[in-house]
GUFI-396919 format. One line per 5 residues: number of its first residue (from 0); for each residue x, y, z of C-alpha. Coordinates in Angstrom, 3 decimals. Layout:
BEGIN
NUM> X:Y:Z ~ ...
//
This chain:
BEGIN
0> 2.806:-16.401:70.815 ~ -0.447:-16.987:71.379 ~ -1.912:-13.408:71.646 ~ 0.257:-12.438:68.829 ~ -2.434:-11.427:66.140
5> -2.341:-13.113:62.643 ~ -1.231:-10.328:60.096 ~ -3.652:-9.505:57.687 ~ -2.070:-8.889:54.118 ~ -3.624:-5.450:52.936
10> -5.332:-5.862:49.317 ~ -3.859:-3.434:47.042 ~ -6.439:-1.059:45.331 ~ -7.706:-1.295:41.816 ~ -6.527:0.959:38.959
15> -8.660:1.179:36.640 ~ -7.308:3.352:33.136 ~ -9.449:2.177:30.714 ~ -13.056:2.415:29.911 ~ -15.185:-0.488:31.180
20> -15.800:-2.896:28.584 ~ -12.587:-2.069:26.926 ~ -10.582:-5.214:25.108 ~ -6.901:-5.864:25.259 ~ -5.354:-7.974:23.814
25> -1.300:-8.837:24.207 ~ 1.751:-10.557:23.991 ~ 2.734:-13.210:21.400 ~ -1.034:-14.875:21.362 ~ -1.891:-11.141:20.126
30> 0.886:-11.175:17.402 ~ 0.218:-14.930:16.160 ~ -3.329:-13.499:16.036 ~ -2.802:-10.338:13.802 ~ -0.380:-13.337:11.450
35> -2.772:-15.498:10.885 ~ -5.358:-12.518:9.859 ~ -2.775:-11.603:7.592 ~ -2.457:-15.260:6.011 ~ -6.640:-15.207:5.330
40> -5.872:-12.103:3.336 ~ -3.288:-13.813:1.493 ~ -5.402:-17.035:1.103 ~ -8.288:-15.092:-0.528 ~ -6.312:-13.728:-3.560
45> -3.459:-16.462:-4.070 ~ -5.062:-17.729:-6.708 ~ -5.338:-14.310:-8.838 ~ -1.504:-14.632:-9.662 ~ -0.668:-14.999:-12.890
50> -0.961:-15.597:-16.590 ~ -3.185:-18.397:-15.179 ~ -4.481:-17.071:-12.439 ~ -8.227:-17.017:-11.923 ~ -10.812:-13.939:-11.199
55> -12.769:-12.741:-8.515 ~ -16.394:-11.891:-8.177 ~ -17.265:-9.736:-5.592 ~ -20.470:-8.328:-4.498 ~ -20.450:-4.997:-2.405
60> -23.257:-4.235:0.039 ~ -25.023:-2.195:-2.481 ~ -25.662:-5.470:-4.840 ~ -22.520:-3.887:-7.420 ~ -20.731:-6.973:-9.155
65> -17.080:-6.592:-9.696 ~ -15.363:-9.419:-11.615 ~ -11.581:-8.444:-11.180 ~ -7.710:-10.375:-10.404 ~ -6.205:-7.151:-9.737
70> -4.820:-7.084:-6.555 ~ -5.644:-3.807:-5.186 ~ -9.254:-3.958:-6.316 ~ -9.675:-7.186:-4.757 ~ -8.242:-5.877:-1.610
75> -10.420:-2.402:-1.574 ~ -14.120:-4.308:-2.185 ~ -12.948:-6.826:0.650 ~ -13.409:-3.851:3.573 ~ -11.051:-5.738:5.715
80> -11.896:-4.552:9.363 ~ -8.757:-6.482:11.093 ~ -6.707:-3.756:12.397 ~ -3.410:-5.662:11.666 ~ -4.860:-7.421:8.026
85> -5.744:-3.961:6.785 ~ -2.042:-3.177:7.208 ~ -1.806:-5.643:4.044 ~ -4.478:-3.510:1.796 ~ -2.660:-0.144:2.044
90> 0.410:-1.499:0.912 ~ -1.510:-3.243:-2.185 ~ -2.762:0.000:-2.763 ~ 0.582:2.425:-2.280 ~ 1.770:-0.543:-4.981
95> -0.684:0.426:-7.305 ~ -0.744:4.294:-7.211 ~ 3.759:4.161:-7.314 ~ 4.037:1.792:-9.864 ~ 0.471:0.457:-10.991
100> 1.062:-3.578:-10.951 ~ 2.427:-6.112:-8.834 ~ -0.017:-5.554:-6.435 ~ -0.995:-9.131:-5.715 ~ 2.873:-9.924:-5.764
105> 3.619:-7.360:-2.604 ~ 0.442:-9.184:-0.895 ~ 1.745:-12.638:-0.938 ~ 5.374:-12.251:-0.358 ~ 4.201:-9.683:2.671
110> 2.098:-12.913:3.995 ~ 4.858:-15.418:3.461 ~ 7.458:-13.239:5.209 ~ 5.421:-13.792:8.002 ~ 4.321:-17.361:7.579
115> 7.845:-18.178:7.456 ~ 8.696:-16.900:10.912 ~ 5.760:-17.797:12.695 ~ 7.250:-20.803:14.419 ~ 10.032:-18.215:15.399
120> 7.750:-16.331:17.215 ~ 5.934:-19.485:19.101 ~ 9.728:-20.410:20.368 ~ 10.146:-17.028:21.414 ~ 12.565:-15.028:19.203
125> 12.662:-11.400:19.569 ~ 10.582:-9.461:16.882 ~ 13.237:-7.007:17.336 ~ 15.630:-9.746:16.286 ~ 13.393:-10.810:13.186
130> 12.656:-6.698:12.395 ~ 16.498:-6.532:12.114 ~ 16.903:-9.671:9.818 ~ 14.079:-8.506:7.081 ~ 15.897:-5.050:7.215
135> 19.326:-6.523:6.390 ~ 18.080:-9.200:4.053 ~ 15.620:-6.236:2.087 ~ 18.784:-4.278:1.476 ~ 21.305:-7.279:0.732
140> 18.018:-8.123:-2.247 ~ 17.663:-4.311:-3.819 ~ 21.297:-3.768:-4.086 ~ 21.432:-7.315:-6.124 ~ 18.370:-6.100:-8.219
145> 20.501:-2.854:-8.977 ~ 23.833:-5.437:-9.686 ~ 21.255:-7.906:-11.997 ~ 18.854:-5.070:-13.713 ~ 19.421:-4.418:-17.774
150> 19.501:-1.102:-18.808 ~ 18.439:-0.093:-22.403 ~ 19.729:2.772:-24.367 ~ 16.847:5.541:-25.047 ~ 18.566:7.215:-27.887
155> 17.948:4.075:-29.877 ~ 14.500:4.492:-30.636 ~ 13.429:1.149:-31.963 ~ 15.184:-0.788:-29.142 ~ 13.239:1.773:-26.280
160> 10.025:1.044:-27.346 ~ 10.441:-2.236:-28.035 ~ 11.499:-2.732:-24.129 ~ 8.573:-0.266:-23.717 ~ 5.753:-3.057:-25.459
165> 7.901:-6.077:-23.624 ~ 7.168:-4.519:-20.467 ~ 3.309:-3.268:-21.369 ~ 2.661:-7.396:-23.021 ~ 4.108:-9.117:-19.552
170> 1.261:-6.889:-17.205 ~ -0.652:-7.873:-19.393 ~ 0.190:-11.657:-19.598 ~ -1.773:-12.381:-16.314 ~ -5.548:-9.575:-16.979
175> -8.448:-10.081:-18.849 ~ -6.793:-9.096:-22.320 ~ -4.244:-11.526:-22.548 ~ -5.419:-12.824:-25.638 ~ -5.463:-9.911:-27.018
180> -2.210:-8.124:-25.168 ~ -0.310:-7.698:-28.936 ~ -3.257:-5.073:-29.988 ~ -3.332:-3.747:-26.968 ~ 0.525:-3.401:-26.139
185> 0.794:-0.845:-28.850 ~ -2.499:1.073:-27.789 ~ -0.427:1.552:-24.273 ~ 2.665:2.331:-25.803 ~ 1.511:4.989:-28.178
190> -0.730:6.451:-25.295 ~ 2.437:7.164:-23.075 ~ 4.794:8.167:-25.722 ~ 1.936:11.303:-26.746 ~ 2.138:12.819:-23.274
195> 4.985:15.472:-21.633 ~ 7.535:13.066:-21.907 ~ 9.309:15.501:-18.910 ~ 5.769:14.944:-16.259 ~ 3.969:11.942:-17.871
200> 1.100:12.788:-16.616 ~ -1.660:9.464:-16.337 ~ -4.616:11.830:-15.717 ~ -3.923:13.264:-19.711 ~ -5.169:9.824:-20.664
205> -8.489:9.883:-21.154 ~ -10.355:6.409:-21.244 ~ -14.175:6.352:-22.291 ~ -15.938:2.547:-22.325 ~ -18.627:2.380:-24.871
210> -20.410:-1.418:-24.321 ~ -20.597:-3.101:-27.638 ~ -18.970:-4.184:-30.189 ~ -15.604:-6.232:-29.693 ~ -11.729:-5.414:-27.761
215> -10.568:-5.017:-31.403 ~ -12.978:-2.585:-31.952 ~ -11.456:-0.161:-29.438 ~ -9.617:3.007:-30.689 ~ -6.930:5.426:-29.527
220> -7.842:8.677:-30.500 ~ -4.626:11.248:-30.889 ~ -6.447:14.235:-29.121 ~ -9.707:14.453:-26.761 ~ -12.674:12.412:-27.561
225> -15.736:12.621:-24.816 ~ -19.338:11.816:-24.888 ~ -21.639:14.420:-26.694 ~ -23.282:16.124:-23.278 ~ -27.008:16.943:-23.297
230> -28.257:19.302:-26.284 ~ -31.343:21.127:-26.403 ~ -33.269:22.061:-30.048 ~ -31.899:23.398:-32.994 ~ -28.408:20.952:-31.853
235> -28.704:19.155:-35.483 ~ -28.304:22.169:-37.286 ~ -25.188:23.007:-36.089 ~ -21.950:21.279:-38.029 ~ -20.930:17.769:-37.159
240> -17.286:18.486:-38.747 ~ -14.949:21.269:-39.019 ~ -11.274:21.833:-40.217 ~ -8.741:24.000:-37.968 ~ -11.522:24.783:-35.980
245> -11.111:27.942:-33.009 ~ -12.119:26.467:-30.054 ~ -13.048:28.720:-26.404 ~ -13.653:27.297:-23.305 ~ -15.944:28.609:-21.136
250> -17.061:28.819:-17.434 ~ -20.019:30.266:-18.145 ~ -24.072:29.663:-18.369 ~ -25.427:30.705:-21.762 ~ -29.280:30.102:-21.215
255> -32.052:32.130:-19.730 ~ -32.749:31.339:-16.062 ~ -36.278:31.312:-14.061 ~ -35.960:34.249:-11.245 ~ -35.946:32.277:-7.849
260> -38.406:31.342:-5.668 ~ -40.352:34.232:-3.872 ~ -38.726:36.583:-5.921 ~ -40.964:39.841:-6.401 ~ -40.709:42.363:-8.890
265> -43.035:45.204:-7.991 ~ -43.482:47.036:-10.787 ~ -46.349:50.670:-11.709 ~ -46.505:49.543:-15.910 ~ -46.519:47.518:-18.679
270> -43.189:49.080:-20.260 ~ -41.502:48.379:-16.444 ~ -41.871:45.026:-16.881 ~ -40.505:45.055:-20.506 ~ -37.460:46.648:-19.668
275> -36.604:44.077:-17.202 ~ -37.547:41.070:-19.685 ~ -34.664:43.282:-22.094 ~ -32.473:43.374:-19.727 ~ -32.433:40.057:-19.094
280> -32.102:38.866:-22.927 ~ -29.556:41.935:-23.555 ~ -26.921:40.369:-20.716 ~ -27.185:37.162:-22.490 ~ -27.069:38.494:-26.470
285> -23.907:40.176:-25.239 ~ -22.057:37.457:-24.273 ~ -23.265:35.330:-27.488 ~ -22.183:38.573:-29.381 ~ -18.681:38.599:-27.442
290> -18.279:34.992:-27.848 ~ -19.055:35.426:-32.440 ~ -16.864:37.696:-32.564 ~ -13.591:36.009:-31.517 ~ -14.325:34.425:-34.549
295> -14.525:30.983:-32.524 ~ -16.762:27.948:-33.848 ~ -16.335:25.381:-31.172 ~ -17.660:26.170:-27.462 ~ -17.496:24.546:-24.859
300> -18.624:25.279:-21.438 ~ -18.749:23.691:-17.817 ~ -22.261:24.740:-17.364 ~ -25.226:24.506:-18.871 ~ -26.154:26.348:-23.142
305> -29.649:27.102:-23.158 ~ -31.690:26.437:-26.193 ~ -31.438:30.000:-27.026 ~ -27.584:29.829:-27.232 ~ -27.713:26.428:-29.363
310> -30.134:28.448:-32.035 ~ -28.110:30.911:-32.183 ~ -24.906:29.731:-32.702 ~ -26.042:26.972:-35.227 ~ -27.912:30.116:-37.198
315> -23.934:31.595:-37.171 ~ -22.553:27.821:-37.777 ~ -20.860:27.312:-34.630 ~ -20.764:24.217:-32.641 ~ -21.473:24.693:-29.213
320> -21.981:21.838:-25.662 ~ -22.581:22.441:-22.751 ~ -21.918:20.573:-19.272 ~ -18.486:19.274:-20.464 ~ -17.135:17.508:-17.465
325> -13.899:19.041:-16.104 ~ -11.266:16.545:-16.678 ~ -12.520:16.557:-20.279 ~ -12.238:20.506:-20.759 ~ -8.737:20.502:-19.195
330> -7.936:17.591:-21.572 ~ -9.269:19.647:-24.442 ~ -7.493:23.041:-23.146 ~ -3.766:20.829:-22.223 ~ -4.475:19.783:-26.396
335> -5.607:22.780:-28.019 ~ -4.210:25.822:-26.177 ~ -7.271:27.387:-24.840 ~ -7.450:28.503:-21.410 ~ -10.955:28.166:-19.611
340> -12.877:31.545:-18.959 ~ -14.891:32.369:-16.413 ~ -16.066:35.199:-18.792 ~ -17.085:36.846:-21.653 ~ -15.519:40.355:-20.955
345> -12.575:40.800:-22.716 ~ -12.639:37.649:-24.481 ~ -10.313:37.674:-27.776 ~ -8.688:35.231:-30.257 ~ -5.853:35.098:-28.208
350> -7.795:32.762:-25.903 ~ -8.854:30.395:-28.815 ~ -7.198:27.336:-29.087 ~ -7.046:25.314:-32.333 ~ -6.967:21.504:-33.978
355> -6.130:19.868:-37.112 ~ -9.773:18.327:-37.547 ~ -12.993:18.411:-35.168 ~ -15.844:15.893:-35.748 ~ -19.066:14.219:-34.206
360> -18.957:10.728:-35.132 ~ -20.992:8.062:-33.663 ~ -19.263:5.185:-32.119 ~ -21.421:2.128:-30.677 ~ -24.993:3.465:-29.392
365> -23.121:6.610:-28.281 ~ -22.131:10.135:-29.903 ~ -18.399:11.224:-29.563 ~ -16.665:14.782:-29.841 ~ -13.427:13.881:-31.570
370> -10.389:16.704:-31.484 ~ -7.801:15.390:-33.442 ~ -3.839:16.488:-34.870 ~ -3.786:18.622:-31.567 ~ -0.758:21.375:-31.798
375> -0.423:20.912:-28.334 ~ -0.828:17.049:-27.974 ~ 0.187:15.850:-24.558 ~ -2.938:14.323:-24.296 ~ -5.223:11.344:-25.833
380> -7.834:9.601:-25.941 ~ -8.624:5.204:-25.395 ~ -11.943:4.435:-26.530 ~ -12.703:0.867:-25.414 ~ -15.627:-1.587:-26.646
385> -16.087:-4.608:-25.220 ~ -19.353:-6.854:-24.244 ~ -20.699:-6.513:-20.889 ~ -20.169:-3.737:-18.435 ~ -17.977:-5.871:-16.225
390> -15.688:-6.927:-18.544 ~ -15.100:-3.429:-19.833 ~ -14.275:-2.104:-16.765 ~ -11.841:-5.263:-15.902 ~ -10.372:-3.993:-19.366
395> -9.801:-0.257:-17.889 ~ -8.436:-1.568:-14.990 ~ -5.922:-3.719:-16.767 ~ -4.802:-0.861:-19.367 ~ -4.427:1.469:-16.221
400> -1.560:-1.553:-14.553 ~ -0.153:-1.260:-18.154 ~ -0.154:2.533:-18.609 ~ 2.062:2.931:-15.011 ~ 4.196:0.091:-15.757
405> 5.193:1.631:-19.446 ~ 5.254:4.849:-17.312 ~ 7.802:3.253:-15.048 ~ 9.791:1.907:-17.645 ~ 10.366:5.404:-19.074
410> 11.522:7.317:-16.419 ~ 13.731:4.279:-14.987 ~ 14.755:2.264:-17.863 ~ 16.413:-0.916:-16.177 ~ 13.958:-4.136:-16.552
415> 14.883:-7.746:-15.301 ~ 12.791:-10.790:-16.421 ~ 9.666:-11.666:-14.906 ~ 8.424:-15.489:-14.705 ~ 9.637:-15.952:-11.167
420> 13.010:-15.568:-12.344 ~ 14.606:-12.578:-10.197 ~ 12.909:-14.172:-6.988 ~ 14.729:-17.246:-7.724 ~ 17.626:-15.546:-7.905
425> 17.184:-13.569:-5.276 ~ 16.671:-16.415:-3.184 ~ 19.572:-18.299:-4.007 ~ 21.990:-15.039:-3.323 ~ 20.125:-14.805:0.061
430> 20.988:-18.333:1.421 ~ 24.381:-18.100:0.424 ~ 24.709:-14.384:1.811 ~ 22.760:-16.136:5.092 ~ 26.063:-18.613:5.507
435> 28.409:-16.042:6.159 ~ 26.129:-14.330:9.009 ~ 26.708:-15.477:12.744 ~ 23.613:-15.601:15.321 ~ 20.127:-16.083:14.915
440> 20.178:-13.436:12.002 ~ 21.027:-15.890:9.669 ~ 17.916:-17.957:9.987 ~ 15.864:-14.527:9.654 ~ 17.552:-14.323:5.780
445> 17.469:-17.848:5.185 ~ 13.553:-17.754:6.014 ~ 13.298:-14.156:3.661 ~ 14.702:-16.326:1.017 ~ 12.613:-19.223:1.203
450> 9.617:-16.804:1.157 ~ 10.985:-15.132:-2.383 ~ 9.837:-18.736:-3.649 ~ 6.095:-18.055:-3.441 ~ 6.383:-16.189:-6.301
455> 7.111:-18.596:-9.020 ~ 5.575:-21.644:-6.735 ~ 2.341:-19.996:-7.101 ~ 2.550:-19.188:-10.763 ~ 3.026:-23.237:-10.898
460> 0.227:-23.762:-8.993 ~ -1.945:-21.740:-10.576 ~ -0.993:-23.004:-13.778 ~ -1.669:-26.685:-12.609 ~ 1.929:-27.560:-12.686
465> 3.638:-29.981:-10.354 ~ 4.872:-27.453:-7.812 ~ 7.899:-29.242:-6.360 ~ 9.478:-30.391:-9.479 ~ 9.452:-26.627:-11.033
470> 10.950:-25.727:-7.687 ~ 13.378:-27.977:-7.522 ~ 14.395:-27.799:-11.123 ~ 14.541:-23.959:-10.847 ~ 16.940:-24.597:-7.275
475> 19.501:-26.695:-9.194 ~ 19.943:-24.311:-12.206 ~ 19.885:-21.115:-10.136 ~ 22.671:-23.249:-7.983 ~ 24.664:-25.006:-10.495
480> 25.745:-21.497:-12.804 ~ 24.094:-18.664:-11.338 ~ 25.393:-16.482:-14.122 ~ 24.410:-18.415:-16.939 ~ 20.660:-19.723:-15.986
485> 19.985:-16.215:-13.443 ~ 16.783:-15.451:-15.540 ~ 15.459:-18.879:-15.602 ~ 11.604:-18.947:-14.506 ~ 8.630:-20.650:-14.702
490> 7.204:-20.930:-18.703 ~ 3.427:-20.512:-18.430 ~ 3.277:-21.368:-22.032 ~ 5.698:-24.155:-23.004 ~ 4.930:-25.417:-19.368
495> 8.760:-25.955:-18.442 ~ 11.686:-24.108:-16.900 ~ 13.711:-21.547:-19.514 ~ 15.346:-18.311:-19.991 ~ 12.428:-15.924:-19.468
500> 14.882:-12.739:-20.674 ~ 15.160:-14.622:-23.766 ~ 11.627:-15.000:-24.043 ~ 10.746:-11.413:-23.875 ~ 9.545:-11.672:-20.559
505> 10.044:-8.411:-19.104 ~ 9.565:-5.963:-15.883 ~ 10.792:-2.345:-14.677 ~ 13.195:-3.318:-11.905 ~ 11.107:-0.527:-9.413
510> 8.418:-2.645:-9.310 ~ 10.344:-5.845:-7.490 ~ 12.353:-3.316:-5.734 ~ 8.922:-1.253:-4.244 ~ 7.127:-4.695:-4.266
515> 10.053:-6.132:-1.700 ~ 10.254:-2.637:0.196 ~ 6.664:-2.644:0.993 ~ 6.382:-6.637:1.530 ~ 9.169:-6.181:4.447
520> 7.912:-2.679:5.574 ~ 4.388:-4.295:6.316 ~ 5.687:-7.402:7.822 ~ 7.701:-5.525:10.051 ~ 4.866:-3.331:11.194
525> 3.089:-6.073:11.845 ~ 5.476:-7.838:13.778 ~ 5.854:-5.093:15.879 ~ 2.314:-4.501:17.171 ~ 2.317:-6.629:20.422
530> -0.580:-5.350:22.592 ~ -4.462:-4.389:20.332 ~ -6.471:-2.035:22.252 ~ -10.351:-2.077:20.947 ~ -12.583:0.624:22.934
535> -15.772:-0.911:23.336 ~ -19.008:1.035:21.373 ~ -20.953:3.074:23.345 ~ -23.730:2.153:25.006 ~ -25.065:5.625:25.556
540> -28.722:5.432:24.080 ~ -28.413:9.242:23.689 ~ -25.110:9.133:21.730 ~ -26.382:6.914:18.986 ~ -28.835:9.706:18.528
545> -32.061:7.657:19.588 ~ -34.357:8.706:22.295 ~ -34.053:7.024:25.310 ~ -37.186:4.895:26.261 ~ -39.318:5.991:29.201
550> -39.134:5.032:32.605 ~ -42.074:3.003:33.701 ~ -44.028:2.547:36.962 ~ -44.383:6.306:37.717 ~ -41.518:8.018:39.826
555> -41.324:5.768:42.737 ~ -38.998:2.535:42.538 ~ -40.838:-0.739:41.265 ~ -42.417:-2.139:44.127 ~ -40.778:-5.706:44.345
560> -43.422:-8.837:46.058 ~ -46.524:-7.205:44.859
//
């Protein structure tokens, strides 16, 4: 019809919910994004792996140099700012504080998981589907660690700590003091066995570096040893040795202070003013008077001793330091007995604590504090020397991996051999387990067991082994008697496939159980992020907390053709 008017479609309004400026990001583009951030990660600290693996130097933005392979360092100086990739450094570091090594382990096999269904997510499988598959094949793994682990007998002494100094040698195998791991292996083992065997507490470790000297030069004192703290005059005359010492541990300032600023004292005479000038040196000759005559000759205090206090008690023969650090007076107190004051009133020998032998010996270009043949020993002390700074602290941060996996081993005393061994395995039991499944589940496992192999292919790499032939070899054994060669590995040293059990080459179960556990918990976070949201940064001049700039042209609007 001719005067029939042509409909008009009616545009439907705009909704606008988020801030302008605002990026989103979704879909499957936004998940292959967030894997391949994930794979970078991975790519970075591949090459830390093992007995063979290489360091890292980093630089942080305030010019610090860190020369480290531990995992969870590595992953802390990165600052990762990839919402999804720092997914990846909190489960490096929830591996280090629960069991203190395989930190670069959980990192890889985390990044694999996801590598290996990648092209599942391109053809468009669920990541509900794959979610469900890592689940199943996770549990279907720990309960074959729990079938494979070896449990030890504690009541046989010898054989416990010898599984203790297997376990402390093989973190060891791939840090700084591998050459060294037999000296130190004992240093770890002897530090764990002195604490509350019933709390095993880490922080009762007490680890001072000292640069100089060499690793072997490095000492494990059975008590407290700490740094002799600043000392005013009349320090060398007080004793630099005593037997059964009383010790007291103060809270407490022991020095004349200055009166504060604009303080005013208005006073008519001479004798006014004297009085107050007693006063002052009364309070503190009572408390050194309190403190005598507990009949204690070691004090220690928090805050600052005066130079007053030092004369005195080295006139009465009493050792005295002030601004102890507080993780080395509750080391001292946990050894001793003492309990810290916070005063002198009422103090008695009751609140003395006591050692075998206290001395001042110098060690390097530093003086120590030594309290040794504590009553109370739960507590002791590492001492280590080394050459440059770096390299001492890359020696701390190894001991710590050792100290938690030793730490590990005692409270949970199944271990299963390291070498890539139980990954192996683990794969192998997967893909048959994977045969048996119906639907697309059965790819999920049979990719979860593939990426077990990264493990023990990247100790071969590292090592500068041919890759696929250790593989391979390691396949066919694992296949052809999987009771007979189920802790064959990868042999750093005699660069072949063997029996790493037999070989000594040991690990607490918990740490490929939490290592697999985490691994699967992060890829499955990951995988089910499908939509990043990143508010833009203000613009707001005022909100940055800079002025905004003036207006020019006076108040009018700029006149435009001039």
């Amino acid at each position: 019809m001719a005067g029939r008017r042509q409909q008009v479609p009616m545009m439907q309004p705009q909704v606008i919910v988020l801030k302008e400026g605002t990026d989103t990001s979704q879909g499957v583009p936004q998940l292959l994004s967030n894997i391949s951030a994930c794979l970078a990660i991975c790519d970075t600290i591949r090459t830390t792996l093992g007995p063979r693996g290489m360091d890292k130097l980093i630089v942080d933005s305030q010019r610090r140099v860190t020369i480290s392979n531990d995992g969870a360092t590595i992953m802390k100086l990165l600052e990762v700012v990839q919402p999804a990739a720092r997914t990846l450094v909190d489960i490096a570091r929830a591996q280090d504080a629960e069991v203190g090594d395989g930190t670069t382990s959980v990192v890889l096999l985390a990044g694999e998981l996801l590598k290996e269904v990648k092209d599942y997510v391109e053809e468009g499988v669920s990541s509900q589907v794959i979610i469900k598959g890592f689940r199943k094949a996770a549990d279907l793994a720990i309960n074959r660690i729990k079938e494979l682990a070896v449990s030890v007998d504690r009541s046989d002494k010898a054989k416990f700590r010898d599984l203790l100094e297997k376990c402390a040698a093989t973190s060891m195998n791939s840090k700084l003091i591998g050459s060294q791991r037999e000296f130190f292996t004992k240093m770890v083992v002897d530090a764990v066995m002195r604490l509350d065997q019933d709390e095993l507490n880490e922080d009762m470790i007490g680890i001072k570096k000292i640069p100089g000297g060499a690793m072997q030069d490095s000492i494990l004192v059975d008590g407290v040893a700490f740094k002799k703290s600043f000392s005013y005059a009349g320090f060398e005359q007080q004793p630099k040795s005593l037997d059964s010492p009383k010790i007291v541990c103060l809270n407490v300032e022991l020095e004349l202070r200055a009166e504060k600023d604009n303080a005013e004292v208005r006073v008519d005479k001479v004798s006014e003013y004297q009085a107050i000038v007693d006063a002052e040196w009364k309070i503190i000759f009572d408390k050194l008077d309190s403190i005598v005559a507990t009949g204690a000759n070691v004090v220690l205090s928090r805050l600052p001793i005066g130079d007053l206090a030092t004369q005195y008690f080295a006139d009465r023969n009493i050792f005295c330091a002030g601004r102890v650090t507080k993780d080395d007076l509750d080391r001292v107190c946990e050894a001793t007995g003492c309990h810290t004051q916070s005063t002198t009133t009422g103090l008695t020998a009751k609140h003395l604590g006591t050692c075998e032998r206290f001395e001042e010996r110098q060690i390097g270009g530093q003086r120590f504090n030594l309290f040794k043949g504590c009553p109370e020993a739960k507590t002791c002390t590492i001492v280590l020397r080394g050459g440059a700074e770096q390299f001492i602290d890359e020696v701390e941060r190894s001991l710590h991996d050792s100290i938690m996996i030793v730490r590990r081993a005692v409270k949970n005393q199944n271990v299963v051999a390291g070498g890539g061994a139980i990954e192996m395995e683990l794969s192998r039991y997967l893909r048959e387990e994977a045969r048996q499944i119906e639907g697309k589940q059965q790819l999920i496992i049979s990719a979860f067991a593939k990426a077990l192999e990264i493990i023990p292919r990247q100790l071969c790499e590292n090592a500068g082994f041919d890759t696929t032939d250790f593989i391979t070899q390691l396949r066919a054994r694992h296949a052809q008697d999987p009771e007979r060669f189920k802790w064959y590995g990868v042999d750093i040293e005699e660069e072949e496939v063997s029996d790493m059990f037999a070989k000594f080459v040991w690990e607490p179960a918990l740490v490929k159980s939490n290592a697999i556990l985490s691994a699967v918990e992060a890829a499955c976070l990951i995988l089910s992020v499908d939509e990043t949201v990143t508010s833009q940064q203000s613009q707001d001049p005022m909100a940055s907390g800079q002025p905004a700039m003036p207006a020019r042209g006076g108040r009018g609007m700029p006149m435009m053709g001039r």
